[in-house]
C-alpha positions as CSV (number, residue, x, y, z in Angstrom):
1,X,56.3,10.7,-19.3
2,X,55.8,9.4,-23.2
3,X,53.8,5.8,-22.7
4,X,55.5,4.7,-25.7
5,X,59.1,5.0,-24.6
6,X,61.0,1.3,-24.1
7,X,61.6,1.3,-20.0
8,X,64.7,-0.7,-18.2
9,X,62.5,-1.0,-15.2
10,X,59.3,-3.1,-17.1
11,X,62.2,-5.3,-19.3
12,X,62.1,-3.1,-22.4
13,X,58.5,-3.0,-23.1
14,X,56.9,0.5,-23.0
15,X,54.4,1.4,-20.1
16,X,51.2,1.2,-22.8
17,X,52.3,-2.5,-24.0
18,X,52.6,-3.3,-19.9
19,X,49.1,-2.0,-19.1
20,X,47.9,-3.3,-22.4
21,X,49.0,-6.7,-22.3
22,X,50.1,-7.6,-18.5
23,X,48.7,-5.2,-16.3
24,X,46.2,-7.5,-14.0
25,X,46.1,-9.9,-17.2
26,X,49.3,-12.5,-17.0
27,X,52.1,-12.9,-14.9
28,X,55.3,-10.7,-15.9
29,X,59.3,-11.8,-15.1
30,X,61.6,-9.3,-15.7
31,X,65.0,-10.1,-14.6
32,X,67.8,-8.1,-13.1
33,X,65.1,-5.4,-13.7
34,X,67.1,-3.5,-10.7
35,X,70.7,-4.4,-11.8
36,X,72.6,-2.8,-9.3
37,X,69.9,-3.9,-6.1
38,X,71.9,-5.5,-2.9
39,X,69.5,-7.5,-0.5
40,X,69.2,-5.5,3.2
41,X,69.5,-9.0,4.6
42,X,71.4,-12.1,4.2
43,X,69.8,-15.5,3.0
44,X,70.6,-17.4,6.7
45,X,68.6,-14.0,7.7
46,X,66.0,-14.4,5.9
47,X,65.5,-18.7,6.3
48,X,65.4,-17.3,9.9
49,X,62.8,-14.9,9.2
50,X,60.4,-18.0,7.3
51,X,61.0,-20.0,10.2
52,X,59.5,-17.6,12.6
53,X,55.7,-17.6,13.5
């Protein structure tokens, strides 16, 4: 894998500039950074599931 090559996954920054820059540095938000990603549960699900103890 080429460090320098633009990735989807890390919101079009290259793997060097994320471990350069980011990696255990600042905080990083890349959205719809899994376009196609479908929750395994529900929001009522999980409101149940931050309720529990």
């Amino acid at each position: 894998m080429n460090p320098d090559i633009p990735l989807q996954l890390l919101g079009g920054i290259s793997a060097r500039v994320f471990l350069r820059d980011y990696w255990q540095k600042k905080p990083l938000l890349i959205r719809q950074a899994l376009p196609d990603f479908q929750s395994p549960i529900d929001a009522d699900e999980l409101a149940g599931l931050a309720l529990e103890e």
